[in-house]
C-alpha positions in Angstrom: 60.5 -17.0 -48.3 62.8 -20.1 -48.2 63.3 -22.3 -51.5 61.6 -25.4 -51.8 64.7 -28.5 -51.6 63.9 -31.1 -53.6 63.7 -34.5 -52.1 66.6 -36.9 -51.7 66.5 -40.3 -52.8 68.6 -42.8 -50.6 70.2 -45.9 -52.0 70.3 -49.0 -49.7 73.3 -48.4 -48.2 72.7 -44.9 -47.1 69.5 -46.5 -45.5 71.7 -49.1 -43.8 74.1 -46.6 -42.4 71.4 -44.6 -40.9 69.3 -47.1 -39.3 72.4 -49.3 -38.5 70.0 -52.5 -39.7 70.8 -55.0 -42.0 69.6 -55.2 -45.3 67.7 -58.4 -44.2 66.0 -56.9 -41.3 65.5 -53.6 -43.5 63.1 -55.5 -45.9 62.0 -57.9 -43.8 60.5 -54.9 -41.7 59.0 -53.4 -45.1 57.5 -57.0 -45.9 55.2 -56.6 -42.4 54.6 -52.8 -42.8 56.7 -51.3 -40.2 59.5 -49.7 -42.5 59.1 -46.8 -45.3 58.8 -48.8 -48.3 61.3 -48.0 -51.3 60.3 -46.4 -54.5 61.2 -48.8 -57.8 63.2 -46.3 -60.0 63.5 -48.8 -62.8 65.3 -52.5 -62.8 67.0 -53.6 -60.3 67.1 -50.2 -58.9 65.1 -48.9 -56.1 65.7 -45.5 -53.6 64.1 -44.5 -50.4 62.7 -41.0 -49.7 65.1 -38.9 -47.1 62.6 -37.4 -45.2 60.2 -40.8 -44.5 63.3 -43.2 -43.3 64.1 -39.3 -41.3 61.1 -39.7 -39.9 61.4 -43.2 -39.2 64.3 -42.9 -37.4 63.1 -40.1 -35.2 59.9 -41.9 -34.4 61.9 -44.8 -33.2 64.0 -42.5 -30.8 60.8 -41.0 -29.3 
């Protein structure tokens, strides 16, 4: 039986590196529904789920 692994939260900049977009691009493709959306964790403070901008990324290389 494997361990459940919690889910990793990404900050912007993680996101960035892994897409290799712009933050511009990054929430302008949110804005029209084409980009995981990031979860608010409290002011001025937001993360994206691992797995979803994972999936993202692999969906785009398909």
């Amino acid at each position: 039986m494997t361990a459940h692994q919690p889910e990793r939260l990404l900050k912007i900049d993680e996101v960035m590196r892994r897409t290799s977009l712009s933050r511009t691009h990054l929430y302008a493709l949110i804005k029209r529904g084409d980009f995981p959306a990031q979860r608010k964790m409290g002011y001025k403070c937001s993360r994206w789920v691992e797995s979803e901008i994972d999936a993202w990324v692999t969906k785009l290389a398909a």
